[in-house]
C-alpha positions as CSV (number, residue, x, y, z in Angstrom):
1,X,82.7,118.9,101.4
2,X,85.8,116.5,100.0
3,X,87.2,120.0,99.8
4,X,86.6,121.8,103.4
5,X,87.2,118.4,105.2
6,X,90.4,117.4,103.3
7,X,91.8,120.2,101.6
8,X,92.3,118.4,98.4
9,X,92.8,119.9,95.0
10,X,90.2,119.8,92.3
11,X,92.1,116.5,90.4
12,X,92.3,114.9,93.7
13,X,88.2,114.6,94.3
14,X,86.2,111.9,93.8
15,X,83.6,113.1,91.0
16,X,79.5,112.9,91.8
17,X,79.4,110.3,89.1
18,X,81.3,108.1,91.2
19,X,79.3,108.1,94.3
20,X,75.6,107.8,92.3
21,X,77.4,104.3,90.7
22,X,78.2,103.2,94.0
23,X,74.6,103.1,94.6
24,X,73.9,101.3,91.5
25,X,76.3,98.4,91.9
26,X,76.0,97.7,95.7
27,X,77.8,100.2,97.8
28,X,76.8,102.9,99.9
29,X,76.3,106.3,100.0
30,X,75.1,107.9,103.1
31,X,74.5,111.0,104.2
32,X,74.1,112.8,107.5
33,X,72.2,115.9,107.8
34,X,71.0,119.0,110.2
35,X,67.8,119.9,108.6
36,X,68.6,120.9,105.3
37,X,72.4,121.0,105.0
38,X,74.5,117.8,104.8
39,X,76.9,118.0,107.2
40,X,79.0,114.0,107.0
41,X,78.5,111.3,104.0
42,X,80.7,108.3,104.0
43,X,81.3,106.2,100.6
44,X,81.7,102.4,100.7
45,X,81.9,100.6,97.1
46,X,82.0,96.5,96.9
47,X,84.8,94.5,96.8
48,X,85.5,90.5,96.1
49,X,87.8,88.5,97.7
50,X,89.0,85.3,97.1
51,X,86.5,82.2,97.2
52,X,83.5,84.7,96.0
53,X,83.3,86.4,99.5
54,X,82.0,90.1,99.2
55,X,82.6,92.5,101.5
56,X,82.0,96.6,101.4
57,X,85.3,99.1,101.0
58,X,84.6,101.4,103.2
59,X,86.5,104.5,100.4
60,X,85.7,107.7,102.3
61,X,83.9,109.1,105.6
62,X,84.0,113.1,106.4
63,X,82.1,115.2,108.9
64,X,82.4,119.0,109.0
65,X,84.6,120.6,111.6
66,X,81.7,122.4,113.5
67,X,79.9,118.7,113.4
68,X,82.9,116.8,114.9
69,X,83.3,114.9,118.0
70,X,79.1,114.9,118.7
71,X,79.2,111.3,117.7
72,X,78.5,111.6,114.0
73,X,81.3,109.4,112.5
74,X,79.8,106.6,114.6
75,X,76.2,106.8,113.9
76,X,76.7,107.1,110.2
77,X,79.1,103.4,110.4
78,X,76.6,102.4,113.0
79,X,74.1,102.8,110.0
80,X,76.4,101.5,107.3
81,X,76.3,98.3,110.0
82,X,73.2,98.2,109.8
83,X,72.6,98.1,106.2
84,X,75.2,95.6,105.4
85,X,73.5,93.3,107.8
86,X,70.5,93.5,106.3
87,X,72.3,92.4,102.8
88,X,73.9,89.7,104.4
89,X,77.3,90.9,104.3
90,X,79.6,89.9,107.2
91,X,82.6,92.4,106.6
92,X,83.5,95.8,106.2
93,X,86.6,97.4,105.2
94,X,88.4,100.7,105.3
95,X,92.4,102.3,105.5
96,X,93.2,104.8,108.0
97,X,96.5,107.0,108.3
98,X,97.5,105.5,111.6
99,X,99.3,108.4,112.9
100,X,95.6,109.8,113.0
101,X,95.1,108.5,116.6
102,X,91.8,109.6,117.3
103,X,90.8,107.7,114.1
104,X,92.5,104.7,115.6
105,X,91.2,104.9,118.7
106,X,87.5,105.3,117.1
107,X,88.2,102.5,114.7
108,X,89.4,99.8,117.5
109,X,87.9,100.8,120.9
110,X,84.1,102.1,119.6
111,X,83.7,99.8,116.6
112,X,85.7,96.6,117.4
113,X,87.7,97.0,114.2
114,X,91.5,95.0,114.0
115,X,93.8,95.2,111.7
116,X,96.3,92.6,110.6
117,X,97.4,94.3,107.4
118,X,99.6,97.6,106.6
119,X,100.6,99.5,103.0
120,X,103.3,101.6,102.4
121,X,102.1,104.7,100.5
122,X,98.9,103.4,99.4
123,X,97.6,106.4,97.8
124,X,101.0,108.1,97.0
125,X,101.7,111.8,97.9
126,X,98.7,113.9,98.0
127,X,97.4,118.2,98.0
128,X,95.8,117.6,101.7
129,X,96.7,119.5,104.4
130,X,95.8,116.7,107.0
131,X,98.7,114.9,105.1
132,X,101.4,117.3,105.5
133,X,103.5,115.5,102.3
134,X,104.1,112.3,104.6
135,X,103.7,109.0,101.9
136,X,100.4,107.9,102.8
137,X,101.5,104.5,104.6
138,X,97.5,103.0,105.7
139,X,96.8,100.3,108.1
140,X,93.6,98.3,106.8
141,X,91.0,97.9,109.2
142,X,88.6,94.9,109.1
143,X,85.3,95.0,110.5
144,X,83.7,91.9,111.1
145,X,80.1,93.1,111.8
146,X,78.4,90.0,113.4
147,X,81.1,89.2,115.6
148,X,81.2,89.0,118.9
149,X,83.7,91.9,119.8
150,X,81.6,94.1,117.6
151,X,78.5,93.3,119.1
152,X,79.9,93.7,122.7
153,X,82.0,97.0,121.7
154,X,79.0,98.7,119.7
155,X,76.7,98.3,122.5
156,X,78.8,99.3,125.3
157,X,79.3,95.2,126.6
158,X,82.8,94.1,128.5
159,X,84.8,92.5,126.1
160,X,88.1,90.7,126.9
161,X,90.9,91.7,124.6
162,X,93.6,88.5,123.6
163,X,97.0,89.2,125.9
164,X,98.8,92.0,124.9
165,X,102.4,91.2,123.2
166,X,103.6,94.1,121.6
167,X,102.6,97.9,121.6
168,X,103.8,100.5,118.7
169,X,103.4,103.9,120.7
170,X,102.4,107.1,118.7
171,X,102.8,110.8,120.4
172,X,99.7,112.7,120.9
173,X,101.2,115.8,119.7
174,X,101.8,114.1,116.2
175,X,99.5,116.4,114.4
176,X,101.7,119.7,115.6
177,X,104.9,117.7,115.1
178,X,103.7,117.1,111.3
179,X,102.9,120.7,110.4
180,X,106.3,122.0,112.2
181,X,108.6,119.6,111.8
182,X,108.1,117.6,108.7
183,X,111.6,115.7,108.8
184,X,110.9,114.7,112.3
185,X,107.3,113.5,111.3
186,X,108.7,111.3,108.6
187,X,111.2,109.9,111.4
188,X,108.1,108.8,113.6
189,X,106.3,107.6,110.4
190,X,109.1,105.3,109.4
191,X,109.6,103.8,112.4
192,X,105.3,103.1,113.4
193,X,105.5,101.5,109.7
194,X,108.6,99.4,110.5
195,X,107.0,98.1,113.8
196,X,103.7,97.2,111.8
197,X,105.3,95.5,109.2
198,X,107.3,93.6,111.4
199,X,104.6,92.5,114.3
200,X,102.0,91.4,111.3
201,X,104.8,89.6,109.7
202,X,105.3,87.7,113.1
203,X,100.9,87.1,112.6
204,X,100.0,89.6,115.0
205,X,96.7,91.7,114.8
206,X,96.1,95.1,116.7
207,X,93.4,94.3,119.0
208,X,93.1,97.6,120.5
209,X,94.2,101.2,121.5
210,X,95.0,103.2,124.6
211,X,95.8,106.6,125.0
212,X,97.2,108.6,127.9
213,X,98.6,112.4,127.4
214,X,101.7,111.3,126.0
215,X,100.7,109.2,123.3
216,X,98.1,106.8,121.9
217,X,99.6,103.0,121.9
218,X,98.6,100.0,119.3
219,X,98.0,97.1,121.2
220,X,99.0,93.9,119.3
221,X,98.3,90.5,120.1
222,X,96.8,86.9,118.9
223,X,94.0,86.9,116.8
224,X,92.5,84.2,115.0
225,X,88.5,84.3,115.2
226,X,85.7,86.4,114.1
């Protein structure tokens, strides 16, 4: 699957062994399935951060292409919610390519996610096609799983975003522009990074996403609370 879904090369995938020690030491491994044949899993291992808080790092979610956009990717986070919750863990995280705008319109609008913290080249140049050679700049999404945004965006509640004070717009055709015009992707790359080192520096969060034809936005504002 790490290999239809991605594209990666053989050095490049994550090895059974890794995912049956996940289950061992606290993570998650979960799988979802049309009758016999699994057709999405998603990988979370534990992580510690300072002051002994643990949380889950959310490592890797794929669904087959013929399995895409029928809501799978949500039910199986909706379920790795759920199974935090009942551990008593309050956070989940995860990095996502943010020039993936569908992924950050998932992350931010259908599971409350923000994210206040962005790497340059986090995984370094990789074999997969969805890449296209680009570094692999991430923008770290934190899900706070009790909170009252997640509650009210997971169940389909109004939920008042914090004003919006700065956008970082992304064009729609981004995918087409990366496997045509690699130079010009890199152009558009460097600059979304720019913005989201700069607005996080100035102690923004992105609070949302919008899209219209044209492009799909960041929406960045205040955010201090859970």
């Amino acid at each position: 699957m790490q290999k239809e879904i991605w594209g990666f090369e053989d050095i490049e995938l994550l090895p059974q062994r890794l995912f049956v020690v996940a289950t061992k030491v606290g993570g998650q491994v979960i799988g979802a399935f049309d009758d016999d044949r699994m057709i999405a899993f998603l990988l979370a291992i534990p992580g510690l951060k300072r002051g002994d808080s643990t949380y889950l790092h959310s490592h890797m979610m794929g669904v087959l292409e013929p399995y895409r956009n029928l809501g799978v990717g949500r039910m199986l986070k909706l379920k790795q919610r759920e199974e935090a919750q009942a551990r008593g863990i309050g956070l989940v995280e995860w990095t996502f390519d943010p020039l993936e705008i569908k992924n950050a319109y998932f992350n931010m609008e259908r599971l409350g996610a923000v994210v206040r913290r962005f790497v340059l080249n986090q995984y370094g140049t990789t074999t997969s096609h969805l890449h296209g050679g680009l570094p692999t700049d991430r923008c770290v999404a934190e899900w706070y799983i009790d909170s009252d945004r997640v509650n009210r965006i997971v169940t389909g509640q109004p939920y008042e975003k914090p004003p919006v004070l700065e956008r970082i717009p992304v064009p729609s055709d981004i995918a087409q522009i990366r496997a045509t015009d690699p130079r010009r992707a890199r152009e558009i790359q460097a600059g979304v990074s720019e913005h989201f080192l700069e607005y996080f520096n100035r102690g923004l969060a992105v609070i949302g996403f919008e899209r219209t034809p044209e492009f799909g936005t960041y929406l960045l504002g205040p955010w201090d609370s859970k």
